[in-house]
Short mmCIF file of the C-alpha atoms (twelve columns), coordinates in Angstrom:
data_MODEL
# 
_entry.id   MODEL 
# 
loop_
_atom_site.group_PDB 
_atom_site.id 
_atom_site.type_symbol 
_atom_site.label_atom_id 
_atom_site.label_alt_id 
_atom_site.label_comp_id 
_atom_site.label_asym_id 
_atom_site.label_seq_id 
_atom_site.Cartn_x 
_atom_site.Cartn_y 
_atom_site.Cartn_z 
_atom_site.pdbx_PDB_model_num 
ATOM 1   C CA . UNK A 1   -16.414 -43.302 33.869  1 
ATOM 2   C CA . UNK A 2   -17.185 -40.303 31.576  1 
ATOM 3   C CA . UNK A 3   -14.661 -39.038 29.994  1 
ATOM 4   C CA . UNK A 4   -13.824 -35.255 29.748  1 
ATOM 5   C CA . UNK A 5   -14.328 -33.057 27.017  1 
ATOM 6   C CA . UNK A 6   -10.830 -32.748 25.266  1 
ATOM 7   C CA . UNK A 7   -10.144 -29.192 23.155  1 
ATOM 8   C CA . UNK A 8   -9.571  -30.147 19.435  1 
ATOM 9   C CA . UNK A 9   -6.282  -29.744 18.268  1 
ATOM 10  C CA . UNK A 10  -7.585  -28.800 14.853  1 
ATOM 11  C CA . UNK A 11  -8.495  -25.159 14.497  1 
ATOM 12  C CA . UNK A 12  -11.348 -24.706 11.804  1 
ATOM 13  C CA . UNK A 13  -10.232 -22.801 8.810   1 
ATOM 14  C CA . UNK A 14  -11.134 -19.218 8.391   1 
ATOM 15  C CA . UNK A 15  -13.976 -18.373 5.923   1 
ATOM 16  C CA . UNK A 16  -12.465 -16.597 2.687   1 
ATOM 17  C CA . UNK A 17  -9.844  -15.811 0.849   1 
ATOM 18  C CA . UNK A 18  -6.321  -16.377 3.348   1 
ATOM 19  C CA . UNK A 19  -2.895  -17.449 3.125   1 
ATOM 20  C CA . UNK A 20  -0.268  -19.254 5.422   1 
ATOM 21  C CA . UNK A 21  2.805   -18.445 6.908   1 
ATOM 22  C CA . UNK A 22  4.449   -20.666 4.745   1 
ATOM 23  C CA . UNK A 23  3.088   -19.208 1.486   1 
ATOM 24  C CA . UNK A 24  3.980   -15.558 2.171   1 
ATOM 25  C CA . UNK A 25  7.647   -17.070 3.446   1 
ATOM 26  C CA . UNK A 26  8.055   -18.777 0.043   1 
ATOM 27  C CA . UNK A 27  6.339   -15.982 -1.563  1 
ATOM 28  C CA . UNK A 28  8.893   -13.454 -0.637  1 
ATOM 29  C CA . UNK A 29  11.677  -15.788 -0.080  1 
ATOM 30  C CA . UNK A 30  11.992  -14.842 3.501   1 
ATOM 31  C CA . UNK A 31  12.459  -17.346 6.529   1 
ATOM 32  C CA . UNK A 32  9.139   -18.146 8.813   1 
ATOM 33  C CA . UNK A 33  10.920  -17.472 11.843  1 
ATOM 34  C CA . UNK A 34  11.715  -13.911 10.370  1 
ATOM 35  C CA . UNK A 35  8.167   -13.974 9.230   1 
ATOM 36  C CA . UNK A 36  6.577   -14.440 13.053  1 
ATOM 37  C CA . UNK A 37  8.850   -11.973 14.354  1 
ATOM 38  C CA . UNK A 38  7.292   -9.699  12.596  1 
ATOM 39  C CA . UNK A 39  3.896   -10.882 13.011  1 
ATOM 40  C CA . UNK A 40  4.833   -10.852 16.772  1 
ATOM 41  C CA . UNK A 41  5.741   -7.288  16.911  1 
ATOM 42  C CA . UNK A 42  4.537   -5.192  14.022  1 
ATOM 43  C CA . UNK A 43  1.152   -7.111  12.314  1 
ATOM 44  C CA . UNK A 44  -0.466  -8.320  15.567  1 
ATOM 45  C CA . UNK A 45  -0.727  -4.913  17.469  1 
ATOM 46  C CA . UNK A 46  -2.038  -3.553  14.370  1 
ATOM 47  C CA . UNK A 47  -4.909  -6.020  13.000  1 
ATOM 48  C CA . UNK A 48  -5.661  -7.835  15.999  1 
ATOM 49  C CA . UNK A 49  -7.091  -11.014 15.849  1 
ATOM 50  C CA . UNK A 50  -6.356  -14.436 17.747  1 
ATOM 51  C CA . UNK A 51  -2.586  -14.706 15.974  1 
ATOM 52  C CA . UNK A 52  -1.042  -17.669 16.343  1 
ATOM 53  C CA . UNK A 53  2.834   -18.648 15.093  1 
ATOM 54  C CA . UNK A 54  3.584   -21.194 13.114  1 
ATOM 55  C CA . UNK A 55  3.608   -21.906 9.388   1 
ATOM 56  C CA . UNK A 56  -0.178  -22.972 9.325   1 
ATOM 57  C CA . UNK A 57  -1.215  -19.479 10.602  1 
ATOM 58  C CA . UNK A 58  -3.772  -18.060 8.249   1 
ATOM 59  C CA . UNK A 59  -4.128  -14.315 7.153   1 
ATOM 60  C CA . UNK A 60  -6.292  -12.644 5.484   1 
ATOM 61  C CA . UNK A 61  -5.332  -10.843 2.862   1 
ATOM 62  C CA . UNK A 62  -4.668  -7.431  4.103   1 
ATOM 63  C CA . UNK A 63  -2.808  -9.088  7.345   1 
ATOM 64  C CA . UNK A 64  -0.980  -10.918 4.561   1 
ATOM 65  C CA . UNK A 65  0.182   -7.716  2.726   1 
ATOM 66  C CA . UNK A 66  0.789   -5.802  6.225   1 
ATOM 67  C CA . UNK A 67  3.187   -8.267  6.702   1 
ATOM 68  C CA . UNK A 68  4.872   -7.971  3.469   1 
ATOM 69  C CA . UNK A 69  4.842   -4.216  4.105   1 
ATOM 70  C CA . UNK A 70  6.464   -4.552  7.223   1 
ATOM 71  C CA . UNK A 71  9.307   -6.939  5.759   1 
ATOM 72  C CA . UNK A 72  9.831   -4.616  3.083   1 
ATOM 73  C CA . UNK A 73  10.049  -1.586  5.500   1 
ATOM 74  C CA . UNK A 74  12.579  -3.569  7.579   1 
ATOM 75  C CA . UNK A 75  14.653  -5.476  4.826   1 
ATOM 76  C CA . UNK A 76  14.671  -2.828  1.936   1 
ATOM 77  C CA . UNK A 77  14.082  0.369   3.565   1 
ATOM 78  C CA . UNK A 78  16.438  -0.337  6.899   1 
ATOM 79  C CA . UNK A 79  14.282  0.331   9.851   1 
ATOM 80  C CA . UNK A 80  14.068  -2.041  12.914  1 
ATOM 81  C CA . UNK A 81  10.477  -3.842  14.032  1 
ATOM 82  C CA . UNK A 82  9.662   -1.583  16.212  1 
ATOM 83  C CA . UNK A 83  10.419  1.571   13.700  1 
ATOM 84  C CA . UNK A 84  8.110   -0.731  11.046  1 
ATOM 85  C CA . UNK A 85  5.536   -0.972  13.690  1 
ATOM 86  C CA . UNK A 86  5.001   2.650   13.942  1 
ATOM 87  C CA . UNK A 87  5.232   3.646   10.590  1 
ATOM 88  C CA . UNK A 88  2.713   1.037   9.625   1 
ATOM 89  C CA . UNK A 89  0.300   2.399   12.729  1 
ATOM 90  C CA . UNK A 90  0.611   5.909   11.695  1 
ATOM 91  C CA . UNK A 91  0.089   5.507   8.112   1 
ATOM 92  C CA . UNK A 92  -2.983  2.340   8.384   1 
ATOM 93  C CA . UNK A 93  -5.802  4.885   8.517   1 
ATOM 94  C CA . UNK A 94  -4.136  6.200   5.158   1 
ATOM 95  C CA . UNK A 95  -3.827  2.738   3.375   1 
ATOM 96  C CA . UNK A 96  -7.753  2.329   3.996   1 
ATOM 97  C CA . UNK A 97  -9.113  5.345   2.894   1 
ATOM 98  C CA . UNK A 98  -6.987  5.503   -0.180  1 
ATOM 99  C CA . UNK A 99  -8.216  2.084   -0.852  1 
ATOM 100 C CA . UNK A 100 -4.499  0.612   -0.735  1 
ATOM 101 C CA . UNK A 101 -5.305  -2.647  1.206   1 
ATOM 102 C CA . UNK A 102 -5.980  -5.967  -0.882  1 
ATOM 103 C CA . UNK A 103 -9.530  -5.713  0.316   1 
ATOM 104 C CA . UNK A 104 -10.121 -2.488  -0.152  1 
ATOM 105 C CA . UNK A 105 -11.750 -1.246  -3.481  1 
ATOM 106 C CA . UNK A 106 -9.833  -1.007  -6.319  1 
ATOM 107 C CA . UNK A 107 -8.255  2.230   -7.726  1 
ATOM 108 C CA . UNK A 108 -8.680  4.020   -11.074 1 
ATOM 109 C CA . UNK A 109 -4.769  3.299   -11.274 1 
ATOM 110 C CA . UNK A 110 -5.200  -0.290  -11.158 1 
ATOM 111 C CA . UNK A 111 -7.949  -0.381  -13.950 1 
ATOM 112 C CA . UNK A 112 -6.278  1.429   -16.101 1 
ATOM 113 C CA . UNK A 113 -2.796  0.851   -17.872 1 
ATOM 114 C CA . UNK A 114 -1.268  4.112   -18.618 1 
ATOM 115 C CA . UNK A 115 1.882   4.591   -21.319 1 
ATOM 116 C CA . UNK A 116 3.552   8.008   -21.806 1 
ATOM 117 C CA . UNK A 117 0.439   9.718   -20.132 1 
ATOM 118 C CA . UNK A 118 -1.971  7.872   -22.281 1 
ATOM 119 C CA . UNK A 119 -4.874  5.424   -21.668 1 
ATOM 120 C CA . UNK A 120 -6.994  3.540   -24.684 1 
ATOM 121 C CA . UNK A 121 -10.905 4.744   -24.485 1 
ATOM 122 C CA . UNK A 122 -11.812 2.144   -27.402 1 
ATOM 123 C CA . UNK A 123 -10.287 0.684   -31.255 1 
ATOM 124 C CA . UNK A 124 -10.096 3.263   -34.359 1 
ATOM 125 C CA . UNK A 125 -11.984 1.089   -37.539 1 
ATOM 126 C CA . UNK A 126 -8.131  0.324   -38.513 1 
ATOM 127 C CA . UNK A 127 -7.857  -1.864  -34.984 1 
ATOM 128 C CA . UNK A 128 -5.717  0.853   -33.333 1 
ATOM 129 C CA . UNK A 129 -5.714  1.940   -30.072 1 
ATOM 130 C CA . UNK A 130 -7.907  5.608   -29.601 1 
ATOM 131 C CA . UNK A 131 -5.285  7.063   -26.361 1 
ATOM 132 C CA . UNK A 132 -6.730  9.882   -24.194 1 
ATOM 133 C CA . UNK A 133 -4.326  12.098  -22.368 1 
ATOM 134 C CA . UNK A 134 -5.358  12.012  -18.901 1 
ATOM 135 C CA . UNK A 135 -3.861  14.426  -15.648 1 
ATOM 136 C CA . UNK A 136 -6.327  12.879  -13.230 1 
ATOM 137 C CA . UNK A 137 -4.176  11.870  -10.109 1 
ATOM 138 C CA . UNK A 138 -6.784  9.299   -9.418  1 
ATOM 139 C CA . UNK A 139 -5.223  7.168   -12.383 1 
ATOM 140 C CA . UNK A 140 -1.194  7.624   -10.949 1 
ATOM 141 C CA . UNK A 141 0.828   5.323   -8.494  1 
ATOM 142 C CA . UNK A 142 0.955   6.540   -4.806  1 
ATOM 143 C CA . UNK A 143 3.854   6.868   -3.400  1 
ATOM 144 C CA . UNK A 144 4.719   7.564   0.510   1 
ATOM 145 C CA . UNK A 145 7.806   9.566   1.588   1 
ATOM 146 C CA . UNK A 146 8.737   8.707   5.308   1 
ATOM 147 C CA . UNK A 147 11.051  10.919  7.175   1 
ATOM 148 C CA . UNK A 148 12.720  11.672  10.471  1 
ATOM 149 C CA . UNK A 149 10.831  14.200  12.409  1 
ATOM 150 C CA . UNK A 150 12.242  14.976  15.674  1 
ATOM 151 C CA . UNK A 151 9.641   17.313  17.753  1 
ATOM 152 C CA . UNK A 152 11.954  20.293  19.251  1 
ATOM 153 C CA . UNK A 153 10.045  19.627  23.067  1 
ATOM 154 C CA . UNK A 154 11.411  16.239  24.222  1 
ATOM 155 C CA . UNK A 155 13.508  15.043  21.407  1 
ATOM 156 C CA . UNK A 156 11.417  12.220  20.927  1 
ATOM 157 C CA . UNK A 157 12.234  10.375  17.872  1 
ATOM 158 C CA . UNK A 158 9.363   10.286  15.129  1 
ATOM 159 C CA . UNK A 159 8.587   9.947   12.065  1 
ATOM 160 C CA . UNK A 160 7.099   12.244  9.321   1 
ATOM 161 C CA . UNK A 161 5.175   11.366  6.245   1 
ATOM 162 C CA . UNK A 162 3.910   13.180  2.646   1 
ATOM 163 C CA . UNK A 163 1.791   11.332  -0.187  1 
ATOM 164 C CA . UNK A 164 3.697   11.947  -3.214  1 
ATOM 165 C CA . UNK A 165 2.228   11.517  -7.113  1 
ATOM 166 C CA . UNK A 166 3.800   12.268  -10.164 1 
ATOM 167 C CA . UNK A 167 2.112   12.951  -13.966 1 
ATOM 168 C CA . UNK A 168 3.652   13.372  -17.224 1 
ATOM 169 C CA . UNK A 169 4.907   16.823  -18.666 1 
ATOM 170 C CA . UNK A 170 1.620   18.863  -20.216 1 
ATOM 171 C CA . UNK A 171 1.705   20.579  -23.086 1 
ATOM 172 C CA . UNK A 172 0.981   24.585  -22.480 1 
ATOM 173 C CA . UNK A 173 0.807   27.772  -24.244 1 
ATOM 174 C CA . UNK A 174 2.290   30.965  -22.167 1 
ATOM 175 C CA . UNK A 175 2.574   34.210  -23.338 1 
ATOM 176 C CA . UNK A 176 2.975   32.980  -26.880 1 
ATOM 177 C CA . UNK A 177 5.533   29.609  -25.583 1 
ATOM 178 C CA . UNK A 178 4.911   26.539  -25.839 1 
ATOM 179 C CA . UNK A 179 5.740   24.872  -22.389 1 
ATOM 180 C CA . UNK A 180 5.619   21.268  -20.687 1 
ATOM 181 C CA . UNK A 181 3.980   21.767  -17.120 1 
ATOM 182 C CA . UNK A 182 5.078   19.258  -14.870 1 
ATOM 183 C CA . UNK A 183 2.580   18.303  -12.128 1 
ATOM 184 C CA . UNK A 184 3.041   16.640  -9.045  1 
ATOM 185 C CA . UNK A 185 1.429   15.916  -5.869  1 
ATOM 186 C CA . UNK A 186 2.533   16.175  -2.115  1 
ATOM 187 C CA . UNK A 187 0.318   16.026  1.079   1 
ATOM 188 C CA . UNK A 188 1.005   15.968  4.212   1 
ATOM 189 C CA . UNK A 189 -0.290  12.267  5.925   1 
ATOM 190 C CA . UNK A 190 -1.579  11.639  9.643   1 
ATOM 191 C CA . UNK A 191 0.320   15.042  10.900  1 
ATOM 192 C CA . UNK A 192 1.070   14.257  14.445  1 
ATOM 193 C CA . UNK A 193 -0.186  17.197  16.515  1 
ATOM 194 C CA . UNK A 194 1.515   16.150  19.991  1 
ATOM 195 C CA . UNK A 195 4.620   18.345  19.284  1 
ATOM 196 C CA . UNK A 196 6.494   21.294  17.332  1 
ATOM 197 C CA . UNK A 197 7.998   19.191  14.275  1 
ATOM 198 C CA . UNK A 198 10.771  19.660  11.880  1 
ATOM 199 C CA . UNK A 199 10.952  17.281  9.076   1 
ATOM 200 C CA . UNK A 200 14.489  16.065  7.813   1 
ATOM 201 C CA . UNK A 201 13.853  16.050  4.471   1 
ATOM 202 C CA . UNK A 202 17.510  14.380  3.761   1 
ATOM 203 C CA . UNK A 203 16.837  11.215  5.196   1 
ATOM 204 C CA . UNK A 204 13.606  10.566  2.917   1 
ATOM 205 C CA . UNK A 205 13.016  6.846   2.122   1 
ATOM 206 C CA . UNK A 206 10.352  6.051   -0.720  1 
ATOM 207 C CA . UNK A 207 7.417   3.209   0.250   1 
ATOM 208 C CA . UNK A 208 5.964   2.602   -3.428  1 
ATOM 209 C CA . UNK A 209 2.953   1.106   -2.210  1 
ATOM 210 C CA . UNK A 210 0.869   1.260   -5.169  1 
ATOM 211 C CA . UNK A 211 3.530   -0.929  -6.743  1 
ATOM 212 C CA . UNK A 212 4.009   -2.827  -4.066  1 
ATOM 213 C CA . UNK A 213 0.059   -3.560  -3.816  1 
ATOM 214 C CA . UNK A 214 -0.159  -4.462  -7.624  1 
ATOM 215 C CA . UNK A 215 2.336   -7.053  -6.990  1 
ATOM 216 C CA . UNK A 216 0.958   -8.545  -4.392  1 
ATOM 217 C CA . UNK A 217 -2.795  -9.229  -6.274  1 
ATOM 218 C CA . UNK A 218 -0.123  -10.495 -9.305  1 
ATOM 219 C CA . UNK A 219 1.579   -13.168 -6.684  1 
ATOM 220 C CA . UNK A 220 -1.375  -13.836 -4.290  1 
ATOM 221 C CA . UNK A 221 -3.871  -14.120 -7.148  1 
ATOM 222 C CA . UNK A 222 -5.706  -11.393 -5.320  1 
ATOM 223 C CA . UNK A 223 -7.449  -9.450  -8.224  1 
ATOM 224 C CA . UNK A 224 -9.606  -7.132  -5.728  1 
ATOM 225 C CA . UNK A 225 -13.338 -5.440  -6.218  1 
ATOM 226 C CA . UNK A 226 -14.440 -2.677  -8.993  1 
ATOM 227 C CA . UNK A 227 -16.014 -0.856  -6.986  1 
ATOM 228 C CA . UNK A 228 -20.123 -0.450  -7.452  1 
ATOM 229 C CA . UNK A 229 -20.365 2.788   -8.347  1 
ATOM 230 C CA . UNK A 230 -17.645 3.257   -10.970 1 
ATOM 231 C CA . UNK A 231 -18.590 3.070   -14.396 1 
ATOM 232 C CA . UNK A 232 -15.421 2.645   -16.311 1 
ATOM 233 C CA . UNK A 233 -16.787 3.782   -19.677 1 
ATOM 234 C CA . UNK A 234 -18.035 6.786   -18.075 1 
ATOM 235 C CA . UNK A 235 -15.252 7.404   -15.743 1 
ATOM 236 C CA . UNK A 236 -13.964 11.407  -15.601 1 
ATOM 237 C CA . UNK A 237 -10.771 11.379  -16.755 1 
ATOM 238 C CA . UNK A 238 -10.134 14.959  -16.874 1 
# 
């Protein structure tokens, strides 16, 4: 008698870099089941893939930090799965081309370590540090401002989203005064265009995902890729 061709119970291991269910949960100190509920709703729509639940689940390492993101969006910031889910859809398209996915090249502001406005460009013969004053935004955290938009039309509940970036006060001379110019940066992200808008600005809630990414290369050993075609010693900084 031949016997039939069972299906292994083993599923081969994805090539790269990944991490389990298990090691996010302990990770963030967050319970699996809470883990694959948001897998279920929020990370699977948006990365696709053959999921699977369980603690053994793999993930790369941008499904890894989607899921973080979405826990943080539901456990620190208050909004419900399917709230998470949309957020995370709407803003995705941002994340890659500002290069704030693990995998995605890394930023001028996670090369360099700025204090008080101030990177080091080399050491002074007396071992010092040679700082640079630098108002590129390229070098400064990202942050995302999410808030309620609510289209006038059909009342339909939405949400509405700027890319915020602060620098330190610069030094100026006006009219004879000697000033300190703040400078900060907001832009509009993914503007829905399926409806008349009006943004609540009162019920603002702050995703620091530039801090948020830098933390998870720190815990996930995830360094990241300079990208080719940066030169760091001959990067503009003004």
């Amino acid at each position: 008698m031949k016997r039939k061709n069972q299906r292994s119970q083993t599923k081969p291991s994805r090539e790269g870099t990944y991490y389990t269910t298990a090691a996010i949960s302990e990770k963030i100190g967050c319970s699996i089941d809470t883990l694959n509920k948001i897998i279920a709703i929020v990370v699977r729509k948006i990365a696709g893939g053959q999921w699977q639940k369980g603690k053994t689940r793999q993930h790369t390492p941008n499904e890894a930090f989607l899921i973080i993101l979405a826990r943080h969006l539901t456990y620190r910031l208050g909004f419900k799965e399917k709230e998470a889910y949309e957020i995370i859809s709407d803003i995705y398209n941002f994340l890659i081309k500002e290069s704030l996915l693990p995998e995605s090249p890394l930023r001028l502001s996670d090369l360099y370590d700025i204090h008080d406005g101030k990177i080091s460009v080399g050491i002074d013969n007396n071992g010092d540090d040679i700082l640079k004053e630098i108002y590129n935004p390229d070098y400064y955290p990202v942050y995302i401002q999410i808030m309620n938009s609510v289209p006038k039309k059909d009342k339909t509940h939405r949400f509405y989203y700027k890319k915020y970036q602060s620098m330190p006060k610069k030094p100026v001379k006006i009219d004879g005064f000697d000033l300190l110019l703040t400078y900060s940066i907001e832009d509009d992200i993914c503007v829905k265009k399926d409806g008349d808008f009006e943004c609540d600005e009162l019920t603002v809630k702050i995703l620091p995902i530039t801090e948020m990414l830098a933390r998870f290369r720190y815990d996930f050993n995830c360094p990241g890729n300079v990208p080719s075609s940066l030169n760091r010693k001959d990067a503009q900084v003004f």
